[in-house]
C-alpha positions in Angstrom: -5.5 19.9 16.6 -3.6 21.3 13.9 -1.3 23.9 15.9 -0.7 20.5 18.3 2.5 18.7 18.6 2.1 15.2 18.7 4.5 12.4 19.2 3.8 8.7 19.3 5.9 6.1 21.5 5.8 3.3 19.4 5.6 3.2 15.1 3.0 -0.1 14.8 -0.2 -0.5 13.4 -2.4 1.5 15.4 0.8 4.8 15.6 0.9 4.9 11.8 -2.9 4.7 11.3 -3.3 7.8 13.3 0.0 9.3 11.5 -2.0 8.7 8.4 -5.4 10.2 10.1 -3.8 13.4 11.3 -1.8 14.0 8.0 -4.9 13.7 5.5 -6.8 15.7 8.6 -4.5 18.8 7.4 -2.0 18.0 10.6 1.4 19.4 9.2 4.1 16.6 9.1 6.5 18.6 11.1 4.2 18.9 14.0 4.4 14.9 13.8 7.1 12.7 15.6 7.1 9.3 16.1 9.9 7.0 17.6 10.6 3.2 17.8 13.5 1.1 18.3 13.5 0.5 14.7 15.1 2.8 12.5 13.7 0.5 9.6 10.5 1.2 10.7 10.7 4.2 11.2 12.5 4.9 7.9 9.3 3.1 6.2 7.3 5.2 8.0 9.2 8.2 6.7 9.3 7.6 3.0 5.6 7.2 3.6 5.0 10.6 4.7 7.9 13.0 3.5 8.4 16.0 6.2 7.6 13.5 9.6 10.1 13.8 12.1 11.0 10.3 13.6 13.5 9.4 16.5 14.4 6.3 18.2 14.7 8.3 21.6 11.7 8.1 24.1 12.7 11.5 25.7 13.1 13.4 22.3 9.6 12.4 21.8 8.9 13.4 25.0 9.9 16.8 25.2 9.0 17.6 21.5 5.5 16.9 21.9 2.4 18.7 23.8 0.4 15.1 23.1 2.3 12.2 23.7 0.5 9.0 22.2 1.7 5.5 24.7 1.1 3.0 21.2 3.6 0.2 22.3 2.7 -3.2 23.8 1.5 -3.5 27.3 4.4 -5.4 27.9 6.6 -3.3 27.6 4.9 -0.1 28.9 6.7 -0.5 32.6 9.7 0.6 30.6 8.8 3.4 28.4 7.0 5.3 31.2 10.5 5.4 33.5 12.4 6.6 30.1 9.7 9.4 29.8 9.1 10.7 33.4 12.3 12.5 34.5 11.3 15.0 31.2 7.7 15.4 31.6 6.2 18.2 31.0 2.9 19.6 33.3 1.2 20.8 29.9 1.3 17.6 28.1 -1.1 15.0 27.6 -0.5 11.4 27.7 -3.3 9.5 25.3 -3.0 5.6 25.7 -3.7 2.9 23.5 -2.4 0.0 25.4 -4.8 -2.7 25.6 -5.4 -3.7 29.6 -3.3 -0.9 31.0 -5.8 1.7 33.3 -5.2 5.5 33.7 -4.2 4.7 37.4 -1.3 2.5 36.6 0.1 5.3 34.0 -0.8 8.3 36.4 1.4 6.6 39.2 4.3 6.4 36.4 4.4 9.4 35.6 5.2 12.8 37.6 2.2 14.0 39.9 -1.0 15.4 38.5 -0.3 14.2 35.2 -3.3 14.0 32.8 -4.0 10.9 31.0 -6.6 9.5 28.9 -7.0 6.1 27.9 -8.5 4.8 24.8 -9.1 1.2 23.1 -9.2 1.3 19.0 -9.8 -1.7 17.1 -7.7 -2.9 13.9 -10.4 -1.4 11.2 -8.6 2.2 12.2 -5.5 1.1 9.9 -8.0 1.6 7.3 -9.7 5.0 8.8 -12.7 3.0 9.6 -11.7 2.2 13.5 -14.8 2.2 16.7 -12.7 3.9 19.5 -13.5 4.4 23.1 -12.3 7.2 25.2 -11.9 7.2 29.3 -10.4 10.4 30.9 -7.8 9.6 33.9 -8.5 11.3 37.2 -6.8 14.9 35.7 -8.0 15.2 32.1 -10.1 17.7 32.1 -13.4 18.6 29.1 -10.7 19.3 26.9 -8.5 16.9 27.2 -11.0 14.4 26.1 -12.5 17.0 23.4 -8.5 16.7 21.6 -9.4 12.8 21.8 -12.1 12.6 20.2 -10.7 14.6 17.7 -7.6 12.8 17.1 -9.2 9.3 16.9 -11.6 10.8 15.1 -9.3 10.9 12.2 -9.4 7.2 11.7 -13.1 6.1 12.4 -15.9 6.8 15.0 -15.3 7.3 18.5 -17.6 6.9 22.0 -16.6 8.3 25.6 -17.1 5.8 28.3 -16.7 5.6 31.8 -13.2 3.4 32.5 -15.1 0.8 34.4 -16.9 -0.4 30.5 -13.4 -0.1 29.0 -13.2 -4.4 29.4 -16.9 -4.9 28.1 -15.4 -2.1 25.0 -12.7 -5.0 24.3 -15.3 -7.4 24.0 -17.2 -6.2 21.7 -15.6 -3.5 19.3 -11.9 -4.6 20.2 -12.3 -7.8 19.6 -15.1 -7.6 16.7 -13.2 -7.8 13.9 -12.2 -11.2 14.8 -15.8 -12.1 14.6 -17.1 -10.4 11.8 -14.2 -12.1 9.6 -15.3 -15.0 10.8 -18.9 -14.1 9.6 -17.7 -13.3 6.5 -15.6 -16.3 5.6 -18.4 -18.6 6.9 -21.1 -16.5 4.1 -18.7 -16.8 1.6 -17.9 -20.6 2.0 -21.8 -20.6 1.8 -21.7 -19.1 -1.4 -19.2 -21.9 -3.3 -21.2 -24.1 -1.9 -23.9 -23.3 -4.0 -21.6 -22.4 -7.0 -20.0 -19.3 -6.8 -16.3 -18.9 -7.2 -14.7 -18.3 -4.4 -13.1 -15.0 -4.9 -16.4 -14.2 -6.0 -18.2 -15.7 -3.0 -15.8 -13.5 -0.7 -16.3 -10.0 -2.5 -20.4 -10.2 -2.3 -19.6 -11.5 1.6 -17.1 -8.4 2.3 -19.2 -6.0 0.8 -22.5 -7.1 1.9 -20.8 -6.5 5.8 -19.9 -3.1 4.8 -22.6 -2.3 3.1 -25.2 -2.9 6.0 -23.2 -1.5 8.7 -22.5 1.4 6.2 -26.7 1.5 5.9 -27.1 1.1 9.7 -24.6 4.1 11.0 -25.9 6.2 8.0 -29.6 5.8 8.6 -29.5 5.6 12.6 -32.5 3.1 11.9 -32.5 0.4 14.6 -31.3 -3.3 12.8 -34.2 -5.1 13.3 -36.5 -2.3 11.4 -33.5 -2.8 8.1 -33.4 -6.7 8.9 -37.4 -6.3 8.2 -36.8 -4.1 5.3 -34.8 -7.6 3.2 -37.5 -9.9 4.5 -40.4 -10.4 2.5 -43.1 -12.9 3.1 -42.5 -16.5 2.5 -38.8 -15.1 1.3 -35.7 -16.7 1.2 -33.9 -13.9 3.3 -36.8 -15.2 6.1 -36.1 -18.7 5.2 -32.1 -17.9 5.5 -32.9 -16.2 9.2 -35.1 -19.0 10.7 -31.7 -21.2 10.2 -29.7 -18.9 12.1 -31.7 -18.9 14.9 -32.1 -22.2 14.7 -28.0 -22.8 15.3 -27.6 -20.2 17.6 -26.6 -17.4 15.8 -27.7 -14.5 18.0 -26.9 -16.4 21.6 -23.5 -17.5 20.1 -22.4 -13.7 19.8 -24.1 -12.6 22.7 -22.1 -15.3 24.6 -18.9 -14.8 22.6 -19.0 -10.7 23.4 -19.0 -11.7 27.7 -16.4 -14.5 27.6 -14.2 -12.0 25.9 -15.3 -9.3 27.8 -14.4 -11.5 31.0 -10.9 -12.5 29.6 -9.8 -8.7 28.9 -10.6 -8.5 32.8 -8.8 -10.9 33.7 -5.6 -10.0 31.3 -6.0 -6.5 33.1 -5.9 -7.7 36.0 -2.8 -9.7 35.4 -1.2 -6.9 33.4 -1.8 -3.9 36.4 -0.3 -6.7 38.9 3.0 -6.3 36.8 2.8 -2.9 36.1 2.7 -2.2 40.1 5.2 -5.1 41.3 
């Protein structure tokens, strides 16, 4: 990864996350380009990281760059694809992070036998702490997948999937963070209800989240055996889990994982209609 080129199409959230990943990894900044149509941006990003090389042309990025990262909105992908396929190169690699946009949709973009892989990060990788999954297109090959892995494994934890789980993958871990805030702002209102301040409240919430799934990855212990572990006979953390089954709890998220799951289908669907119109 080191000796690679990489350029990004896009300087968002997700783009400078992995700029960040790849520099602390011991990536040299002039192996790095990024572009956008925003030379403030991309002067932020700059002064950020002294030594990146930035551009606000597509091709330049294009040409520079033996992995080319596809980090702009779906929307807009249609577009950035034409601007990049006259200067394709065979040797490159294309690594996609836009949401609802499959491997066959870019592979017919871009110049025959192109390889592609498509991957869906969640928001926790603009902290390094992101759950990625990784789907080869129909020419990646081992290694292809292998410089993945690598790359978003510079901002979290990464899993290789077959493309047909990438919606169910947007259910859960794309869309999880949404949910687990939600957890944690409904524990810390708990907390001022029964006294605590409420910056207070929201620190012990935060950090109790991390801390288990921190305690979870580290261990490999299934949940239920470290969910035992807290609750002692006649307890309160037992007295505190019989009222979350009784509202729902674990059926709620269950249920809120496959209606999301369902609506990243259908957005995909809508989205490869577009893309091939």
């Amino acid at each position: 990864m080191e000796s690679k080129k990489i350029g990004f199409l896009g300087a968002g959230n997700m783009a400078t996350a992995l700029v960040r990943g790849l520099l602390h990894g011991g990536v040299r900044p002039e192996n790095v380009m990024i572009g956008d149509v925003s030379k403030a941006r991309l002067e932020k990003v700059q002064s950020e990281h002294q030594g990146l090389l930035a551009t606000t042309e597509n091709p330049e990025i294009c040409r520079f760059a033996d992995v080319v990262v596809l980090a702009v909105k779906p929307q807009i992908v249609d577009k950035v694809l034409a601007q990049i396929a006259p200067c394709w190169r065979s040797e490159s690699l294309l690594v996609s992070v836009a949401a609802g946009v499959s491997t066959s949709v870019i592979e017919a973009k871009l110049p025959a036998g192109a390889r592609v892989i498509r991957t869906m990060p969640n928001t926790a990788a603009t902290v390094l702490a992101g759950a990625t999954a990784i789907c080869r297109g129909t020419h990646a090959s081992d290694e292809d997948v292998a410089l993945a892995e690598k790359l978003f494994g510079a901002i979290g934890r990464t899993v290789v999937l077959d493309e047909s789980l990438m919606d169910a993958v947007t259910g859960l871990s794309g869309s999880g963070p949404a949910y687990v805030m939600l957890i944690i702002e409904a524990l810390a209102d708990g907390g001022v209800k029964v006294g605590l301040h409420r910056d207070t409240a929201l620190m012990l919430a935060a950090q109790t989240v991390y801390g288990s799934a921190k305690l979870l990855l580290e261990t490999g212990e299934h949940p239920g055996r470290l969910k035992d572990m807290v609750t002692s006979p006649g307890g309160t953390a037992i007295a505190g889990l019989h009222t979350l089954e009784a509202g729902g709890l674990r059926t709620t998220l269950i249920n809120a994982v496959e209606t999301a799951t369902n609506r990243a289908a259908e957005l995909g669907q809508i989205m490869e209609r577009k893309l091939k119109g």
